[in-house]
N, CA, C, O and CB atoms as a CASP TS submission, in Angstrom:
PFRMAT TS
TARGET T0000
AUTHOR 0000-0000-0000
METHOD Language model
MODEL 1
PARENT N/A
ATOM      1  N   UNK     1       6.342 -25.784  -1.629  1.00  0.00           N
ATOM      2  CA  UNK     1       6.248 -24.646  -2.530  1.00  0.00           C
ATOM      3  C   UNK     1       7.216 -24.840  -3.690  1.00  0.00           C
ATOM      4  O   UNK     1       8.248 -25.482  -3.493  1.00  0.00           O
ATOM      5  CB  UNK     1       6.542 -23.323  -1.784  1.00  0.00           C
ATOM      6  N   UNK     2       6.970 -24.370  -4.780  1.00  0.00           N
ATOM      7  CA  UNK     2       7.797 -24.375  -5.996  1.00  0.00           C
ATOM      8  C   UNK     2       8.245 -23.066  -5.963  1.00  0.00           C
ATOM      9  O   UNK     2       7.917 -22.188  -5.164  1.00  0.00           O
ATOM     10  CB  UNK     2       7.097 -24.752  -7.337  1.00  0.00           C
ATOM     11  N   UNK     3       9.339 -22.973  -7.272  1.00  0.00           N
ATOM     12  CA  UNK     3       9.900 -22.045  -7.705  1.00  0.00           C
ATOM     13  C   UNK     3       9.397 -21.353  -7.790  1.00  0.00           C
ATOM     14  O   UNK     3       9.694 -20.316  -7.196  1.00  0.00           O
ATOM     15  CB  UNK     3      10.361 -22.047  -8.402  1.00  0.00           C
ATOM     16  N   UNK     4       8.239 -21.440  -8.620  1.00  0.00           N
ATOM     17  CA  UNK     4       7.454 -19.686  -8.724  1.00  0.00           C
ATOM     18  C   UNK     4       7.237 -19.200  -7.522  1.00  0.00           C
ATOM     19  O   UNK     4       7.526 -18.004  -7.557  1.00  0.00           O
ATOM     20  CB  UNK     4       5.869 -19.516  -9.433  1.00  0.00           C
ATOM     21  N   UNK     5       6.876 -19.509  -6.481  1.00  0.00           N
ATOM     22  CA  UNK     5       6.198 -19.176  -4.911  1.00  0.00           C
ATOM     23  C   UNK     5       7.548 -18.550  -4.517  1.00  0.00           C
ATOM     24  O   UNK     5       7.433 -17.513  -3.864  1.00  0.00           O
ATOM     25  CB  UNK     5       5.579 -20.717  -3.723  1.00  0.00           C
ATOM     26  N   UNK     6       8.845 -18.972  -4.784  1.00  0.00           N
ATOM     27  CA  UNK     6       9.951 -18.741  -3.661  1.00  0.00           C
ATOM     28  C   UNK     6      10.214 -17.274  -4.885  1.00  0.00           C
ATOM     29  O   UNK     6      10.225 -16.206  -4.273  1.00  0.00           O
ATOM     30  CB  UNK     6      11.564 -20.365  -3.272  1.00  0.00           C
ATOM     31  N   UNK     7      10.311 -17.197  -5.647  1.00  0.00           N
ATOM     32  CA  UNK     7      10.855 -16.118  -6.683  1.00  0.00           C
ATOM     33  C   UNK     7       9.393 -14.837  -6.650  1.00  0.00           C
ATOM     34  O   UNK     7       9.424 -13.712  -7.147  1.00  0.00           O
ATOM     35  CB  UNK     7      11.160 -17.070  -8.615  1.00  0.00           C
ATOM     36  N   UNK     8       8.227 -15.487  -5.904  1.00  0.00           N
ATOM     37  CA  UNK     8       7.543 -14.147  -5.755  1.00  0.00           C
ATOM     38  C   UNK     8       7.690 -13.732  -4.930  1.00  0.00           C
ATOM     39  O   UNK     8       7.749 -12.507  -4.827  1.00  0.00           O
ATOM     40  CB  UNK     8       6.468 -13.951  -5.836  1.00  0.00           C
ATOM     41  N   UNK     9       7.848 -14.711  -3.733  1.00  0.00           N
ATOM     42  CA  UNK     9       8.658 -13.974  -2.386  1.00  0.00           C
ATOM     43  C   UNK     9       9.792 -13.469  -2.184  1.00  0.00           C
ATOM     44  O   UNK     9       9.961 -12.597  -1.332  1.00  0.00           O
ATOM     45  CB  UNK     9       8.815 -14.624  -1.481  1.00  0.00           C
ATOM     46  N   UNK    10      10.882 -14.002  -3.041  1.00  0.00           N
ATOM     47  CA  UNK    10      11.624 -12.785  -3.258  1.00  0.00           C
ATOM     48  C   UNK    10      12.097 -11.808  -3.873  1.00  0.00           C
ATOM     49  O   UNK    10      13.198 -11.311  -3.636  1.00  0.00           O
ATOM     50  CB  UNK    10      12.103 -12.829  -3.136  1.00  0.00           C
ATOM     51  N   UNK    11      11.222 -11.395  -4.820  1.00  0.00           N
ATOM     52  CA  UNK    11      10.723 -10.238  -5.849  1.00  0.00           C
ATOM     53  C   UNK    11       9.997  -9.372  -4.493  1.00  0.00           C
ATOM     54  O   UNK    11      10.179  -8.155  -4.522  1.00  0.00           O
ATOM     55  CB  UNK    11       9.397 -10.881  -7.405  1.00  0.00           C
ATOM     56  N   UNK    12       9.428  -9.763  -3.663  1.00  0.00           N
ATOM     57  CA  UNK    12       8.233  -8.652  -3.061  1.00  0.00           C
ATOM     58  C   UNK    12       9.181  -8.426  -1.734  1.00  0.00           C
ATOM     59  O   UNK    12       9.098  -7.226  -1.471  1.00  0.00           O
ATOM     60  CB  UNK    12       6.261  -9.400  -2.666  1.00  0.00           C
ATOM     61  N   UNK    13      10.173  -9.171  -0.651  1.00  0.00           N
ATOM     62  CA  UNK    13      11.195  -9.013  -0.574  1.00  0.00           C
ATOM     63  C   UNK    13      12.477  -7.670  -0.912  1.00  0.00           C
ATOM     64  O   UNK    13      13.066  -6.854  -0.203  1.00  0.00           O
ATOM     65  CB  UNK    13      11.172  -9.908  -1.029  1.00  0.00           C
ATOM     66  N   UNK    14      12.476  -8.019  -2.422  1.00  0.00           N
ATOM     67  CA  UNK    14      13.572  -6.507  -2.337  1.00  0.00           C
ATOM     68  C   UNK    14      12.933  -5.410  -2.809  1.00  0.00           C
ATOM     69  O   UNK    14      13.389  -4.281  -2.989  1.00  0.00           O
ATOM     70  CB  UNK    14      15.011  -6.512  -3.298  1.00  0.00           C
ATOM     71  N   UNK    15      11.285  -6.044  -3.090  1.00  0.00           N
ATOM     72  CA  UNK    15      10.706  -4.669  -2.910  1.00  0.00           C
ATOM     73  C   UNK    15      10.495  -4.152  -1.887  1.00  0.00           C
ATOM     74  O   UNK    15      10.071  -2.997  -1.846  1.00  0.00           O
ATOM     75  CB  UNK    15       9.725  -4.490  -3.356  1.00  0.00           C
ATOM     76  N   UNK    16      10.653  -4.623  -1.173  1.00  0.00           N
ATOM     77  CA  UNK    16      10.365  -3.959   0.428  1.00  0.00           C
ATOM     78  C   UNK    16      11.175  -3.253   1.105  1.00  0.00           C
ATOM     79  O   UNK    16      10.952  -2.257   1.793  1.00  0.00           O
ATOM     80  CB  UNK    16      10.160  -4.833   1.404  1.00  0.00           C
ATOM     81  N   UNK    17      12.717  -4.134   0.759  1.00  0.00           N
ATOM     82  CA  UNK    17      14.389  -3.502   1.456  1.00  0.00           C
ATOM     83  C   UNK    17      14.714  -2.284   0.301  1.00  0.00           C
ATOM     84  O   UNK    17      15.547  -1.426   0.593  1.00  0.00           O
ATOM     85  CB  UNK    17      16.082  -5.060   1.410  1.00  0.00           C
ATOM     86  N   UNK    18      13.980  -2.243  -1.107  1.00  0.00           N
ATOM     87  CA  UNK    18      14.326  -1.055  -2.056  1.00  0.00           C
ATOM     88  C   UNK    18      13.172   0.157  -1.614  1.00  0.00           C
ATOM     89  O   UNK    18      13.559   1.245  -2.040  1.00  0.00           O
ATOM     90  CB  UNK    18      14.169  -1.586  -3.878  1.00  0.00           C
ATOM     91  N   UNK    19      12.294   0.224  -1.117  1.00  0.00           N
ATOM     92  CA  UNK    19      10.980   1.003  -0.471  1.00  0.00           C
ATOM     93  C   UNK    19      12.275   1.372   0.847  1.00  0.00           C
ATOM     94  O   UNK    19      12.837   2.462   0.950  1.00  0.00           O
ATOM     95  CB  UNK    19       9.074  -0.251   0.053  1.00  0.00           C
ATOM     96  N   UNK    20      12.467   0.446   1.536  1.00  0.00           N
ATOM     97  CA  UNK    20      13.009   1.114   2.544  1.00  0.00           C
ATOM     98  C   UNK    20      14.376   2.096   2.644  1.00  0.00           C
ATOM     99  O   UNK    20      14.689   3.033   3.378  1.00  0.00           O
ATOM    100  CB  UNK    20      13.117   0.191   3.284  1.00  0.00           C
ATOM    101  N   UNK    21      14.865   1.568   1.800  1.00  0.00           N
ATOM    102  CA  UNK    21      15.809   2.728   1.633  1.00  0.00           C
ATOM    103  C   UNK    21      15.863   3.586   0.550  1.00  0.00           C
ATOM    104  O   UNK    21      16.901   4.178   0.255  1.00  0.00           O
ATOM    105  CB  UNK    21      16.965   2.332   1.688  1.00  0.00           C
ATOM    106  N   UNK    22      14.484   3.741  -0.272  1.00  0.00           N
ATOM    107  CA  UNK    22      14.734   5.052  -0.676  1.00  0.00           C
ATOM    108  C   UNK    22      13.560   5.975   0.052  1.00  0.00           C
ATOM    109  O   UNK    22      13.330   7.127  -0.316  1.00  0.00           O
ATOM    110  CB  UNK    22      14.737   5.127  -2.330  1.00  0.00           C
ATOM    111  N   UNK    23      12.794   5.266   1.218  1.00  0.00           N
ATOM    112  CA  UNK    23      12.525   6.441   1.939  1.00  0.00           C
ATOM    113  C   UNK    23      12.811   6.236   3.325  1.00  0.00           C
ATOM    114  O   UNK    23      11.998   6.260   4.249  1.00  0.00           O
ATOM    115  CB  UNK    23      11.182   6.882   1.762  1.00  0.00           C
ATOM    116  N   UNK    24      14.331   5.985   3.397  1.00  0.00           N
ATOM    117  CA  UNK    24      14.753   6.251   5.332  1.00  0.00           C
ATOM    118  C   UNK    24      15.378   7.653   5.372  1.00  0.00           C
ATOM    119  O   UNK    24      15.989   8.013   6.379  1.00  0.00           O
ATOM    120  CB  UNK    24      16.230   4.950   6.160  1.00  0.00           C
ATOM    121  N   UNK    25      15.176   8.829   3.802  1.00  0.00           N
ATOM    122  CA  UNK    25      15.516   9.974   4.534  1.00  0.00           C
ATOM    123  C   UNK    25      14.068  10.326   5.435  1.00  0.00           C
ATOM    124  O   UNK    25      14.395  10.316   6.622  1.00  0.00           O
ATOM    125  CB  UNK    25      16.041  11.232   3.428  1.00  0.00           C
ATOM    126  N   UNK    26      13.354  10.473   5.368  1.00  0.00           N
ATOM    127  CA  UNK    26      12.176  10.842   6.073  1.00  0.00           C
ATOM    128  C   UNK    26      12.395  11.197   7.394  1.00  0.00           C
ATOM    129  O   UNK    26      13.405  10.596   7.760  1.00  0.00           O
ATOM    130  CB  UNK    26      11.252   9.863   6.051  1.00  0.00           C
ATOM    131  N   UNK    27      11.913  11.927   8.354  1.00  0.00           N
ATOM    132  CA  UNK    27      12.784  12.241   9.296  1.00  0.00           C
ATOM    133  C   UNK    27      11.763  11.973  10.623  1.00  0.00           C
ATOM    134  O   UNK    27      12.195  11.655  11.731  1.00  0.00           O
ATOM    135  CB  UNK    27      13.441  13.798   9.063  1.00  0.00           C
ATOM    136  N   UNK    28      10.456  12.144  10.333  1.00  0.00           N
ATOM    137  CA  UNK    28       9.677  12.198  11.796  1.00  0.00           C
ATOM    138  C   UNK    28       8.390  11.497  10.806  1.00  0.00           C
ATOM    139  O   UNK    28       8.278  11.214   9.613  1.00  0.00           O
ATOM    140  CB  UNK    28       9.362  14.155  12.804  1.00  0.00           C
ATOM    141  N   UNK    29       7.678  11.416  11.797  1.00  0.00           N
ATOM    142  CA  UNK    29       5.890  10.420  11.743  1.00  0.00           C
ATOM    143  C   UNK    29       5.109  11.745  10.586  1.00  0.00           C
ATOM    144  O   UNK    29       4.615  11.356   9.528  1.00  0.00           O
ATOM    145  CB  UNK    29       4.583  10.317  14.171  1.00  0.00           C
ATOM    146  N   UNK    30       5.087  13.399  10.981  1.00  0.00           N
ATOM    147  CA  UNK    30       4.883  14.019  10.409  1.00  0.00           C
ATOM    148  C   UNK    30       5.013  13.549   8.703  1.00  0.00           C
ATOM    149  O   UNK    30       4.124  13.108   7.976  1.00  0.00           O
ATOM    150  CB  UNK    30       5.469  14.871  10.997  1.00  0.00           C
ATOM    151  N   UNK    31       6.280  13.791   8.427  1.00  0.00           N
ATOM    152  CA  UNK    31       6.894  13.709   7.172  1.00  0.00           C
ATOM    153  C   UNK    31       6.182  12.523   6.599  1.00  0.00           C
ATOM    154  O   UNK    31       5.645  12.407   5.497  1.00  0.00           O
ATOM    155  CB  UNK    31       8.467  13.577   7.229  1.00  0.00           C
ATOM    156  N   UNK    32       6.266  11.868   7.352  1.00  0.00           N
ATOM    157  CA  UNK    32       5.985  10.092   7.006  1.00  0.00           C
ATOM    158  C   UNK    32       4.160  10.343   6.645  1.00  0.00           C
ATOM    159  O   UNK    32       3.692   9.990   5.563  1.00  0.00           O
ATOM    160  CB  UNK    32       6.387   8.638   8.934  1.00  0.00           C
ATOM    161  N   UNK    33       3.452  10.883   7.550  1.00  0.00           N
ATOM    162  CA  UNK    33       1.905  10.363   7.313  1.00  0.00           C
ATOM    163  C   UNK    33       1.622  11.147   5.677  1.00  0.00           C
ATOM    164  O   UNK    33       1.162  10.560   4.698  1.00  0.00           O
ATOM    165  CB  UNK    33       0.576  11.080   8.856  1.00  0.00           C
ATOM    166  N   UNK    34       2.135  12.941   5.749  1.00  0.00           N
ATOM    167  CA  UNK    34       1.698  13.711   4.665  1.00  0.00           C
ATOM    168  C   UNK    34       2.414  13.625   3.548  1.00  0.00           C
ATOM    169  O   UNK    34       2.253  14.356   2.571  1.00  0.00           O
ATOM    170  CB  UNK    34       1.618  14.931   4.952  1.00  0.00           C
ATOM    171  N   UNK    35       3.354  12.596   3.659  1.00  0.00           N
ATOM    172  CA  UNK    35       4.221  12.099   2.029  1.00  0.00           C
ATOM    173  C   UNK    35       5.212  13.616   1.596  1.00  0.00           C
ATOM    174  O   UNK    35       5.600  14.112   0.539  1.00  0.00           O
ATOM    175  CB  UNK    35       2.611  11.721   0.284  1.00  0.00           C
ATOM    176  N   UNK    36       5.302  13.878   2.689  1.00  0.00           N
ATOM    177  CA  UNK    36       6.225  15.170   2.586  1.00  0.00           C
ATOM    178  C   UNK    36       5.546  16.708   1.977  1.00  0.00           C
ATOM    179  O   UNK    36       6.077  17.815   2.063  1.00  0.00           O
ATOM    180  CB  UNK    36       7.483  14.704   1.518  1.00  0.00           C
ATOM    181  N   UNK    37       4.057  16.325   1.276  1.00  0.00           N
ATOM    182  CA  UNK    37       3.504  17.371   0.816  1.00  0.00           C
ATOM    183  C   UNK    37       3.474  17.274  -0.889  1.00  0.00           C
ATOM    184  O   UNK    37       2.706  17.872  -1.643  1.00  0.00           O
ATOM    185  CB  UNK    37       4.271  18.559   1.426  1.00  0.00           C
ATOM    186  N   UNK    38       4.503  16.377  -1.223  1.00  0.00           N
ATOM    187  CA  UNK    38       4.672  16.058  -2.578  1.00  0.00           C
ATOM    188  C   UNK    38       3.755  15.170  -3.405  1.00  0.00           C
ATOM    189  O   UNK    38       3.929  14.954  -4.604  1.00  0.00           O
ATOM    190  CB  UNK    38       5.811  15.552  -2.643  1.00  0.00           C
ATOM    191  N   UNK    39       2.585  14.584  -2.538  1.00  0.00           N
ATOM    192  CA  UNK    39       2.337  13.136  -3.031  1.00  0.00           C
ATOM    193  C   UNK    39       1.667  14.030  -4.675  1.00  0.00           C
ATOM    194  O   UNK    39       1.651  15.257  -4.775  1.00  0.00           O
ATOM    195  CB  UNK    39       0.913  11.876  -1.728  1.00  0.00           C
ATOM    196  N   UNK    40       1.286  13.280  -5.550  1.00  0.00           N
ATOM    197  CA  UNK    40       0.507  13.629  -6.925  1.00  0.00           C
ATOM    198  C   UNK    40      -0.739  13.517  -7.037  1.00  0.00           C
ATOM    199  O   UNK    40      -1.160  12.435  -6.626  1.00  0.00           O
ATOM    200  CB  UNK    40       0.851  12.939  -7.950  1.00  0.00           C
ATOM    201  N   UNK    41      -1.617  14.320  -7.495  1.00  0.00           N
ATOM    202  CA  UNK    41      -2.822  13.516  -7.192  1.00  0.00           C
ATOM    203  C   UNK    41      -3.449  12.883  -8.003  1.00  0.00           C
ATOM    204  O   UNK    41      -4.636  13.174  -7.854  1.00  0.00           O
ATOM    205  CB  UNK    41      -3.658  14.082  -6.733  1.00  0.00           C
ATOM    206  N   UNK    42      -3.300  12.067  -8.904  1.00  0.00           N
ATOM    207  CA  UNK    42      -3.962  11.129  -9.275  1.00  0.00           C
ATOM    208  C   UNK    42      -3.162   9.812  -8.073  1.00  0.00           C
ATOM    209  O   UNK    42      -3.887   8.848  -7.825  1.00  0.00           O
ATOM    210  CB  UNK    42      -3.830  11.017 -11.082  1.00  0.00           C
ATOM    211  N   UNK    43      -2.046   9.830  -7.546  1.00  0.00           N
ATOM    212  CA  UNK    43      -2.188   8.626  -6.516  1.00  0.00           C
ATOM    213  C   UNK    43      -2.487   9.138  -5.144  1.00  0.00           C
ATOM    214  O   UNK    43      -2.143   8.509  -4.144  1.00  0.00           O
ATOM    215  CB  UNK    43      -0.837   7.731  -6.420  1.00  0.00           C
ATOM    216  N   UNK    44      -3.339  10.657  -5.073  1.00  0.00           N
ATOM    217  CA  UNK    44      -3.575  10.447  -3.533  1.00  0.00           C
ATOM    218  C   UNK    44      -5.537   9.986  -3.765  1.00  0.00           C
ATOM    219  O   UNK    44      -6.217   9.416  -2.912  1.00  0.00           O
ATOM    220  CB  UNK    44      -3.091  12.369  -2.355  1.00  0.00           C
ATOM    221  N   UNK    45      -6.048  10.479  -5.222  1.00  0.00           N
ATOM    222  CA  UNK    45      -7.117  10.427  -5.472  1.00  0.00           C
ATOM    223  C   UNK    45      -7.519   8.043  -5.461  1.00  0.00           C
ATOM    224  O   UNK    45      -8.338   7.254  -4.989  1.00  0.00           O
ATOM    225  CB  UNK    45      -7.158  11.621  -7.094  1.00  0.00           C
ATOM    226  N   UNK    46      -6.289   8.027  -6.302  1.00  0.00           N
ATOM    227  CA  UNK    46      -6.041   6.795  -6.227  1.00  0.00           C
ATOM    228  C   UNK    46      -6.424   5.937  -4.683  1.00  0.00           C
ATOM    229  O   UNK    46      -7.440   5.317  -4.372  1.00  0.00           O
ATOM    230  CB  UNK    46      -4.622   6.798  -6.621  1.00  0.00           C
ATOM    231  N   UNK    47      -5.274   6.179  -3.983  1.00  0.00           N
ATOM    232  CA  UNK    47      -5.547   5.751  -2.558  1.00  0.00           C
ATOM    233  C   UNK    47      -6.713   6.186  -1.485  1.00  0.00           C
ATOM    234  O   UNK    47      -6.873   5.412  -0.542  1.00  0.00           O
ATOM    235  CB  UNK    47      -4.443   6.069  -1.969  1.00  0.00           C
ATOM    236  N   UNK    48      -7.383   7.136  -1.534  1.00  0.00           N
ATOM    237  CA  UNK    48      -8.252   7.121  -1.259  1.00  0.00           C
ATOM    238  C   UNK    48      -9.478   6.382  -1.758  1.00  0.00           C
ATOM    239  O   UNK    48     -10.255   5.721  -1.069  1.00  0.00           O
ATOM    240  CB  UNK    48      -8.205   7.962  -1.198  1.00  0.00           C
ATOM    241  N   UNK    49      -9.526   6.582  -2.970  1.00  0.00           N
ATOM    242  CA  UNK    49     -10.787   5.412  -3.740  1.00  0.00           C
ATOM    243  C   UNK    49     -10.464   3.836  -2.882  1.00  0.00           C
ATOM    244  O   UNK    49     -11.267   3.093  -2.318  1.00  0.00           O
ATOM    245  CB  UNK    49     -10.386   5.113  -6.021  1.00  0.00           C
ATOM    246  N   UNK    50      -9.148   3.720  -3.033  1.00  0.00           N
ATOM    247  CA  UNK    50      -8.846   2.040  -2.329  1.00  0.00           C
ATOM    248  C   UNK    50      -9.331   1.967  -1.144  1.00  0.00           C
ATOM    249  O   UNK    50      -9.900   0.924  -0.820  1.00  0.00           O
ATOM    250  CB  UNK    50      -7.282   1.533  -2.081  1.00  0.00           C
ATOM    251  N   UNK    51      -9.243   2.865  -0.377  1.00  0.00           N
ATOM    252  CA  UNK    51      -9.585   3.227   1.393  1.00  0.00           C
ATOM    253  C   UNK    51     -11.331   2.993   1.112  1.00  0.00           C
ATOM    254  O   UNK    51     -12.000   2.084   1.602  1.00  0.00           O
ATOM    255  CB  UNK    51      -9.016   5.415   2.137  1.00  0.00           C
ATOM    256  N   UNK    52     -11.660   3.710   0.504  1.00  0.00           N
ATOM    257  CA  UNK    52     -13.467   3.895   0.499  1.00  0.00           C
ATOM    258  C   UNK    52     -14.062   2.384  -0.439  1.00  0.00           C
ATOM    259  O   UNK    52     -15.250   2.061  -0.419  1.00  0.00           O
ATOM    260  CB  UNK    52     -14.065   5.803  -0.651  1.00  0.00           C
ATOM    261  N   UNK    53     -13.486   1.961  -0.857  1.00  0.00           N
ATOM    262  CA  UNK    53     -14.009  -0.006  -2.059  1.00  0.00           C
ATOM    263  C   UNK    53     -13.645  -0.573  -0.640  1.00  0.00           C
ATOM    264  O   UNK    53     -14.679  -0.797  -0.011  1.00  0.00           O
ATOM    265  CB  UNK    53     -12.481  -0.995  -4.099  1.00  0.00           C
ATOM    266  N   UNK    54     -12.442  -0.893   0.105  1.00  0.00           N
ATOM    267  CA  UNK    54     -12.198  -1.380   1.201  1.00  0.00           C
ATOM    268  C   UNK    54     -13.648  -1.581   1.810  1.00  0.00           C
ATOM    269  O   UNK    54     -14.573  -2.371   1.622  1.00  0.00           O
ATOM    270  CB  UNK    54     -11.231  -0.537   1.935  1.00  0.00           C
ATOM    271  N   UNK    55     -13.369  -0.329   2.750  1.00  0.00           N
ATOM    272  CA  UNK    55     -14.512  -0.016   3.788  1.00  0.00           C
ATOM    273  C   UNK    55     -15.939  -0.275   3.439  1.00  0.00           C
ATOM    274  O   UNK    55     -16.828  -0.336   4.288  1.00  0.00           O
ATOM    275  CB  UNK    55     -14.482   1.397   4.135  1.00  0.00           C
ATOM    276  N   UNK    56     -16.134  -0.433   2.073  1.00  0.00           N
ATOM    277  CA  UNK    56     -17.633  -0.574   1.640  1.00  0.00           C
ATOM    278  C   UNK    56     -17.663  -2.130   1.351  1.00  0.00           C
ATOM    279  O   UNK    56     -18.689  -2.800   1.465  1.00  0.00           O
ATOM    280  CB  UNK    56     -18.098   0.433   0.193  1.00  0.00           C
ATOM    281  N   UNK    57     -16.582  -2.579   1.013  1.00  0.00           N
ATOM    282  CA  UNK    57     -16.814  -3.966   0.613  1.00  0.00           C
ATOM    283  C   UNK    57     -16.617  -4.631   1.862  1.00  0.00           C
ATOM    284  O   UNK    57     -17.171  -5.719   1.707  1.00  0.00           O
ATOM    285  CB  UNK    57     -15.888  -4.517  -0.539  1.00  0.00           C
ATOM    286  N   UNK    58     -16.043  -4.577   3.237  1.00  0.00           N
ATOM    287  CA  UNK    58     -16.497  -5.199   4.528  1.00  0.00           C
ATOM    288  C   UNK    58     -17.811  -5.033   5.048  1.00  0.00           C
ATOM    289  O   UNK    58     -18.207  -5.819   5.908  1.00  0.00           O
ATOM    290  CB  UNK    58     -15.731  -4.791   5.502  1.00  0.00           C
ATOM    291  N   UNK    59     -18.658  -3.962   4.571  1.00  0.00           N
ATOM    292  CA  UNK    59     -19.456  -3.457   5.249  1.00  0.00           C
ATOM    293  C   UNK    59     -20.973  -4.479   4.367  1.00  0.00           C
ATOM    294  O   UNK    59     -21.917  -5.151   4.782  1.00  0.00           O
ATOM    295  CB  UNK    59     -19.234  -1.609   5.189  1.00  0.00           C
ATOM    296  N   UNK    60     -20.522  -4.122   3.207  1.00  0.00           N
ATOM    297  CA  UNK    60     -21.459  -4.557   2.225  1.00  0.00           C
ATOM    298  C   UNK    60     -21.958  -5.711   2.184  1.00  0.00           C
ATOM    299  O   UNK    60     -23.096  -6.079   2.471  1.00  0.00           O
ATOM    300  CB  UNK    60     -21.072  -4.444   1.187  1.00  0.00           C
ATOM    301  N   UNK    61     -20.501  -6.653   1.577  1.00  0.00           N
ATOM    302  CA  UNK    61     -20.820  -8.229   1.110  1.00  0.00           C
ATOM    303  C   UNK    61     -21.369  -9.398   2.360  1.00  0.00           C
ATOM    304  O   UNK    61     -21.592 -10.588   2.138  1.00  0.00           O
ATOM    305  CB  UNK    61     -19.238  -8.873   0.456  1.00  0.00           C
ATOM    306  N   UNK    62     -21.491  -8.789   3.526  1.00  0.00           N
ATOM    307  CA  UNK    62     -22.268  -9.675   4.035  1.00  0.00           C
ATOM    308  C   UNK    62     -23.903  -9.589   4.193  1.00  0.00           C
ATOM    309  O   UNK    62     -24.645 -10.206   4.957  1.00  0.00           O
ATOM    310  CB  UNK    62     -21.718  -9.813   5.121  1.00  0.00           C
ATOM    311  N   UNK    63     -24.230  -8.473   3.065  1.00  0.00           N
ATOM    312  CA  UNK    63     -25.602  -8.173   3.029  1.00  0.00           C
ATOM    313  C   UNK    63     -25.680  -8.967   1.693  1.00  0.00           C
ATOM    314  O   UNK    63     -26.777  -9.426   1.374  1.00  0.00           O
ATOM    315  CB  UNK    63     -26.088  -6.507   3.082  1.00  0.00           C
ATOM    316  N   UNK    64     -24.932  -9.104   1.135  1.00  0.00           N
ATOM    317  CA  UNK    64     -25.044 -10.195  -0.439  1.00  0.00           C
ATOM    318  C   UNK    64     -25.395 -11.502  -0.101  1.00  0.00           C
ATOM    319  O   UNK    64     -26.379 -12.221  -0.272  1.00  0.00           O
ATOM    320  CB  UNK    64     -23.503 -10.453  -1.379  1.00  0.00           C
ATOM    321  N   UNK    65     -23.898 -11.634   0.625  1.00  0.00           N
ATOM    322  CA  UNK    65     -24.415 -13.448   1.227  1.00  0.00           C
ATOM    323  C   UNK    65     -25.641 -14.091   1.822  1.00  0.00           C
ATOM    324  O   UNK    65     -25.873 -15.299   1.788  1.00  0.00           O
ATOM    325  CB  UNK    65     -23.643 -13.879   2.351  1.00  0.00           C
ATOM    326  N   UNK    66     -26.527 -13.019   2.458  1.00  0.00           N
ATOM    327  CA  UNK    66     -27.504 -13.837   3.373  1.00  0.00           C
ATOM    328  C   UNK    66     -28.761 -13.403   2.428  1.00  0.00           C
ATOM    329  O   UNK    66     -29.897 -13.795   2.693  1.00  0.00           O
ATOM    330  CB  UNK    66     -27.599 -13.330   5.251  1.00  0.00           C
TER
END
């Protein structure tokens, strides 16, 4: 692997240890699944669209291929 490979892994890395501690106040699974009640919605409208392209594109593209 080269440089670029090791510097994206650790770019995505302290994105992960910076995600984690700015949400280890969170306190229970509750808090954790409903985003505290705060989420916005253009990113809960967001993440859902991703959930439903997902699920359609496993379901789908092997009706393309054959």
């Amino acid at each position: 692997m080269g440089w670029i490979d090791y510097t994206i892994i650790a770019i995505y890395l302290v994105g992960l240890l910076a995600m984690g501690l700015a949400f280890r106040h969170q306190h229970n699974s509750r808090e954790y699944f409903l985003g505290g009640r705060t989420i916005p919605w253009p990113a809960l409208s967001l993440s859902v669209m991703a959930t439903q392209l997902s699920a359609i594109s496993f379901i789908s593209a092997p009706a393309f291929v054959g």
